[in-house]
C-alpha positions in Angstrom: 188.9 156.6 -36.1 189.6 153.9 -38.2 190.0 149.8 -37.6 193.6 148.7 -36.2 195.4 146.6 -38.4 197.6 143.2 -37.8 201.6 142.9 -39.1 204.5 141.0 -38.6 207.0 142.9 -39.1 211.1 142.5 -38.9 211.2 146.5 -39.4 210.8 149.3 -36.9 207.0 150.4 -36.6 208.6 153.6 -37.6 210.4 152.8 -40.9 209.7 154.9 -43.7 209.9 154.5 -47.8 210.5 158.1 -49.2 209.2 158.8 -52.6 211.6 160.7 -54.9 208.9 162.1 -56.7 208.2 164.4 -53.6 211.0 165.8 -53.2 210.2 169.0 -55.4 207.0 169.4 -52.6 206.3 168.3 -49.2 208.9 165.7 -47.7 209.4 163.8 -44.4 211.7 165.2 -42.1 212.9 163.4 -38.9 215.0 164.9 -36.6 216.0 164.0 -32.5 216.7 165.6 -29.7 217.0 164.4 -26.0 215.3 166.1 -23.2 217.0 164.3 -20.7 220.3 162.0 -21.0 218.0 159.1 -20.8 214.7 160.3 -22.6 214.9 160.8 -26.6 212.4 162.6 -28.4 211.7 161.5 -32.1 210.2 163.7 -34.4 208.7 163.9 -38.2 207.7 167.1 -39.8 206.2 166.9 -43.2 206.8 170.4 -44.9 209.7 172.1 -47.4 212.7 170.4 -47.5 214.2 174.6 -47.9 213.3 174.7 -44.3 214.8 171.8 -42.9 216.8 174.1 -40.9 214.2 175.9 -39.4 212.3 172.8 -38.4 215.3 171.7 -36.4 215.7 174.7 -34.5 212.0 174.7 -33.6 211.9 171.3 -32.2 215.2 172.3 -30.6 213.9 175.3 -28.7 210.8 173.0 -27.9 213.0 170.0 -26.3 214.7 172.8 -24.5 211.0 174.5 -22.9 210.7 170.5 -22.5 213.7 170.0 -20.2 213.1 173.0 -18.0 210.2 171.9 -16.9 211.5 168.5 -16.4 213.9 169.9 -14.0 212.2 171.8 -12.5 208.8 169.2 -11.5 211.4 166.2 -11.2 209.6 164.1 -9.0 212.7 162.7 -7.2 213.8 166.4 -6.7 213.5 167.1 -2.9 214.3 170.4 -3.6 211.8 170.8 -6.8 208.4 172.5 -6.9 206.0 169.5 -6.5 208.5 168.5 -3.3 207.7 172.1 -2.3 203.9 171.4 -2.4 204.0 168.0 -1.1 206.1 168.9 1.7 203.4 171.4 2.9 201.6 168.7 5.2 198.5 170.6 5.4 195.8 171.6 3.9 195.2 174.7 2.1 195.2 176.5 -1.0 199.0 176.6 -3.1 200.3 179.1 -5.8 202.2 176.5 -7.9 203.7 176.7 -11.8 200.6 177.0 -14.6 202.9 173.6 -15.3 201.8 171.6 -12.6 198.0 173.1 -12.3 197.8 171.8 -15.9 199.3 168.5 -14.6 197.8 167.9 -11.1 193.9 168.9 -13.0 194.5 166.0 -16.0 195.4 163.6 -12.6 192.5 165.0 -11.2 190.3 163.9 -14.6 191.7 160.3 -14.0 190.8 159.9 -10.8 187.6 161.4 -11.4 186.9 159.1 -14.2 188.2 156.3 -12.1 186.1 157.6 -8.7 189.2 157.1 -7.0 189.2 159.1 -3.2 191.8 161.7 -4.3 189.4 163.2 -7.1 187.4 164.6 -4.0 190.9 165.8 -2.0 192.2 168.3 -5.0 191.2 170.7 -6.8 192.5 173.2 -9.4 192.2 176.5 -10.9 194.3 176.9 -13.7 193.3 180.5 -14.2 195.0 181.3 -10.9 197.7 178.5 -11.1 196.5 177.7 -7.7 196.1 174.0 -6.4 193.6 173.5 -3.2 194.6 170.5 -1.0 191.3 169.9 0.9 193.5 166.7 3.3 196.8 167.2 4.7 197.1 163.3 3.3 196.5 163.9 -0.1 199.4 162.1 -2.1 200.4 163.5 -5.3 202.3 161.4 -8.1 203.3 163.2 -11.2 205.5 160.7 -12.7 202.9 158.1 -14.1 201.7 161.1 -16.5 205.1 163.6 -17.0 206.1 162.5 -20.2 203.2 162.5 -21.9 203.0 166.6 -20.6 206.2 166.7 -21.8 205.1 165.2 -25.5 202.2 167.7 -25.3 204.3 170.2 -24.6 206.4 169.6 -27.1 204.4 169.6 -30.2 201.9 172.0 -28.9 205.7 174.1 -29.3 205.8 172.9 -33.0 202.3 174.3 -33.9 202.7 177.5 -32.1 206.1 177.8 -34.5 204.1 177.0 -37.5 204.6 172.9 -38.5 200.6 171.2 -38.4 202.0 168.1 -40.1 203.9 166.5 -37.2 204.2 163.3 -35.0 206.5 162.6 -32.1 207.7 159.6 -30.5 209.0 159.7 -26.8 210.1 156.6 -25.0 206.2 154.9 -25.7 204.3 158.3 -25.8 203.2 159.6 -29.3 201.7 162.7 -30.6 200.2 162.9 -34.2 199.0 166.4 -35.6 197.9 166.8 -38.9 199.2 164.3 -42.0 202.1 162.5 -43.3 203.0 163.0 -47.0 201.5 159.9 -47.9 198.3 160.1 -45.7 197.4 159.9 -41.8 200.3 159.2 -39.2 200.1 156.0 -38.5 200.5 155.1 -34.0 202.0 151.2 -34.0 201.2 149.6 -30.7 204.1 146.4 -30.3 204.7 143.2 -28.5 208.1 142.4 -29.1 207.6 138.5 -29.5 211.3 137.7 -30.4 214.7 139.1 -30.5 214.7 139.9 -34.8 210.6 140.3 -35.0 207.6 141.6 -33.5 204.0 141.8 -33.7 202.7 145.6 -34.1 199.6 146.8 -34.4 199.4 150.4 -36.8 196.6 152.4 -35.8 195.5 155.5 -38.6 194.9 158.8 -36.6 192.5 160.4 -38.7 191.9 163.9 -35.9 194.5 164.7 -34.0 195.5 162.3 -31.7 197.8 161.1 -28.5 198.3 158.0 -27.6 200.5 156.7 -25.0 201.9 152.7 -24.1 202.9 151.9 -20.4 203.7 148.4 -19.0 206.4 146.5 -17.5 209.2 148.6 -18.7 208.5 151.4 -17.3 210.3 153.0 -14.3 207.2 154.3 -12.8 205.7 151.2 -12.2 208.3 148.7 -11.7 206.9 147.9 -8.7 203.3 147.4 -10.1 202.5 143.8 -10.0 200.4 143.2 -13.1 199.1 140.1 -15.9 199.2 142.9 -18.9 202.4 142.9 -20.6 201.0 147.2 -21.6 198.3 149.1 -22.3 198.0 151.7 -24.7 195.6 154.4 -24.6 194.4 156.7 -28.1 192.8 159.8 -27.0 192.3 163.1 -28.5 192.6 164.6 -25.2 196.4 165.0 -25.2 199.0 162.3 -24.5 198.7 163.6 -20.5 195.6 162.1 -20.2 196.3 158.8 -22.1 199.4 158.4 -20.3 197.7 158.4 -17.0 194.8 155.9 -18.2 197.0 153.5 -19.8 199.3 153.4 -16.2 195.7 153.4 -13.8 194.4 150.0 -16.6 197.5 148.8 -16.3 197.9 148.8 -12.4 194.2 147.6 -12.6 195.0 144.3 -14.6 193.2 142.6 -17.2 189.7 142.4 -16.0 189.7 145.7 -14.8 191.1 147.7 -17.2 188.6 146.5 -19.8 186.4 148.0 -17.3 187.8 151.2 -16.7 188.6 151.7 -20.7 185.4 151.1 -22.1 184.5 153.7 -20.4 187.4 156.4 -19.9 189.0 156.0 -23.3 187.7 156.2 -27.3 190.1 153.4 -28.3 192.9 151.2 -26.2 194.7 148.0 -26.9 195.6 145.3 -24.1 198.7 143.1 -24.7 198.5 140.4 -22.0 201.3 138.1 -20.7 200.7 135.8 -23.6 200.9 138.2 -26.2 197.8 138.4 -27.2 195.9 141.8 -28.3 193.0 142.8 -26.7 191.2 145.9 -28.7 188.6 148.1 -26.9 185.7 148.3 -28.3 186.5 145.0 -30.0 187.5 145.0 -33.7 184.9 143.0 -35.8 186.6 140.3 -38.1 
C-alpha cells in the first residue's frame, strides 16, 4: 500500500482525462445505475470498448441482485427478514438468508475486534446459514455496514461475469479490483472545505481493496454525537468490514478511534472538525 497524497482540487476526486491513443485497446467505461431511488451506484470498467454493451448489462443485473437484497434486509422493514429475527425475543438458534449470516458474522468481527459485549451474544455458521442468539437481548443493527455488503456484492457480481479491472463508488463506499488503464485505482478521501473546492486526499490501491467513508452525513448515525467530521477505513477485507470500522471510530471520537484503528485496520484517515487529516499509521514527511 502506498503513501496518501495531498491536493486541492476544484474537480471531482473522480474526474478523468481519457487518452485517445487507447482507444484501439483498453478504455475506461463508466456507467450508473441506482439500487434504490436514493442510493446511486458509480461504476468504471476498464476493458474493450466492443463490449461496452455487455458491461452495462452486467453491472445492471448486479444493481438488480443488489436491490433484492436491500428489500428484502431493509432494516426499517417490520415485515423484513432481520425484523423476523429480531422480533424472536429469545434465544436460540435461527435459519436466516446466507445474506444476513454473511452480514451478522463481519458485525460479529467488529465487535470482536472492538471487545464489545455482543461479540460474546452471537454467533454464526455460514455453512448452515444459521445465526445462534445466545441473550434474548441481543440487539442487532445492520444498517451501519449494509452498503458496504451491498458494494461487495456488487462487484464481487462483476468478477463472477468476467470484468477484473473495476472500481465502484456508492454514496462514500468504494470498491477497487484490479487496474485502471493508466495504473492503480486511485480511493480519494475528501473534506469539502468550501462551496467550489475541496481538500482530497487520493490513496493508490495497489491489492484489491475496499474502503469506505462514514461521518456526519450519514443517516445511520445522525444521531451520533461526535468531534470527527468522518472516518475512512482501507481494508482488503471487503467494504463490509470497513464500513463497520469507519461507523464504530467514528462513534468512538477522536481519541478513540486512533485507538481502535491502529489496531483493527491496515490504513484509515481521520478528518476532524477542523479539517484537518489525521493518517493511521502516520505518513512521514
Amino acid at each position: 500500500m502506498s503513501r496518501i497524497v495531498l491536493f486541492l482540487l476544484v474537480l471531482s476526486p473522480l474526474s478523468i482525462i481519457h487518452s485517445p491513443a487507447l482507444a484501439q485497446e483498453k478504455v475506461q467505461m463508466v456507467f450508473e445505475e441506482f439500487v434504490a431511488p436514493d442510493l446511486k451506484a458509480n461504476l468504471m470498467i476498464v476493458g474493450n470498448p466492443t463490449l461496452k454493451k455487455e458491461a452495462g448489462e452486467a453491472f445492471h443485473r448486479a444493481t438488480l441482485h443488489a436491490r433484492e437484497i436491500l428489500d428484502r434486509l431493509d432494516p426499517l422493514d417490520p415485515a423484513g427478514e432481520l425484523a423476523g429475527l429480531t422480533n424472536q425475543k429469545t434465544n436460540g438458534t435461527f435459519n436466516v438468508s446466507h445474506d444476513l449470516a454473511k452480514i451478522l458474522q463481519t458485525t460479529q468481527d467488529v465487535a470482536n475486534k472492538l471487545r464489545e459485549p455482543m461479540a460474546k451474544k452471537i454467533s454464526v455458521d455460514l455453512e448452515k446459514n444459521q445465526v445462534t442468539l445466545k441473550s434474548p437481548e441481543v440487539i442487532i443493527n445492520i444498517e451501519p455496514v449494509l452498503k458496504g455488503y451491498l458494494a461487495d456484492v456488487i462487484v464481487d457480481d462483476m468478477v463472477k461475469a468476467g470484468w477484473q479491472d473495476t472500481f465502484l463508488e456508492l454514496q462514500g463506499i468504494y470498491v477497487a479490483k484490479g487496474q485502471d488503464f493508466n495504473g492503480y485505482w486511485k480511493i480519494p478521501v475528501v473534506d469539502n472545505t468550501t462551496a467550489n473546492a475541496h481538500r482530497a486526499f487520493f490513496y493508490k490501491a495497489f491489492h484489491n481493496v475496499a474502503a469506505a467513508t462514514v461521518g456526519q452525513q450519514d443517516r445511520s448515525l445522525s444521531q451520533t454525537d461526535s468531534d470527527l467530521k468522518s472516518v475512512t477505513v482501507f481494508t482488503e477485507e471487503g467494504a463490509c468490514k470497513a464500513q463497520g470500522l469507519a461507523a464504530a471510530a467514528y462513534a468512538a471520537g477522536a481519541t478513540n478511534a486512533k485507538k481502535i484503528l491502529k489496531v483493527a485496520a491496515s490504513r484509515s484517515v481521520l478528518v476532524d472538525q477542523e479539517g484537518n487529516f489525521v493518517q493511521i499509521p502516520e505518513e512521514k514527511k
